[in-house]
N, C-alpha and C positions, 0 to 999 in steps of 0.2 A: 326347419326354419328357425324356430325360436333358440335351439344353439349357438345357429347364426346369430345373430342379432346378441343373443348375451356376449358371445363373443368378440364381438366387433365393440358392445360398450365397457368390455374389459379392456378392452385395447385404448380405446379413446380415454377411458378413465387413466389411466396407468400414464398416458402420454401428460396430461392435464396435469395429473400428480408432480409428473418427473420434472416440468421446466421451472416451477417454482424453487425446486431444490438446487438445480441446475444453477442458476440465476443467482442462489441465495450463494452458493458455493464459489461461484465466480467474485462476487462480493468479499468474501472470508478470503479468498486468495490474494486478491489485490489489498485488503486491511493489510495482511501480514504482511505483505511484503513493503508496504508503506514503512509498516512498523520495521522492519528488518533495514531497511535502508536507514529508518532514522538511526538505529541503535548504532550502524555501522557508522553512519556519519559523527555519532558522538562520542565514538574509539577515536574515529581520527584527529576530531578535535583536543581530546583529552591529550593525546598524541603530542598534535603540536604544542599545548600550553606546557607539556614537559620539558620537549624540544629545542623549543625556541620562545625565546624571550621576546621576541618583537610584537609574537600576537598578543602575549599579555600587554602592549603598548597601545594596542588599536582599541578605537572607540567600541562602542556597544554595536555600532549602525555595521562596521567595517568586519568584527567578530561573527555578525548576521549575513554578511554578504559570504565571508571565508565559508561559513558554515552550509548556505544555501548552495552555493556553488560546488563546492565538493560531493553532496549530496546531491546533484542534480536537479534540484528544486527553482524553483523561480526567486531572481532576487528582489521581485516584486513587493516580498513579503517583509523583507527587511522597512520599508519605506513609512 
């Protein structure tokens, strides 16, 4: 019986352990790809200010909107 029971609080131990890593790891997934989306959005922009002459015409607010939009971000944040 006492096997049992160590057993059983290896188990429950090891589960306890496991979803804070789990959790922590989901986190570190979704950062990077935040960050991977931004980097990819700032190729494109860079992109078009070689590109095209017009964006370098657009105000600051309008550069924020090109910029959120491409990226898929909310253009809320321009505001």
């Amino acid at each position: 019986m006492n096997w049992m029971a160590g057993a059983t609080g290896a188990i429950v131990g090891a589960a306890l352990m496991a979803m804070p890593a789990c959790i922590y790891g989901q986190r570190v997934e979704r950062d990077i790809a935040a960050i991977e989306t931004g980097k990819n959005a700032l190729e494109r922009i860079q992109k078009l200010e070689r590109n095209n002459a017009e964006y370098e015409n657009l105000s600051a607010r309008d550069r924020c909107l090109v910029f959120m939009l491409d990226s898929g971000l909310p253009d809320s944040a321009c505001d």
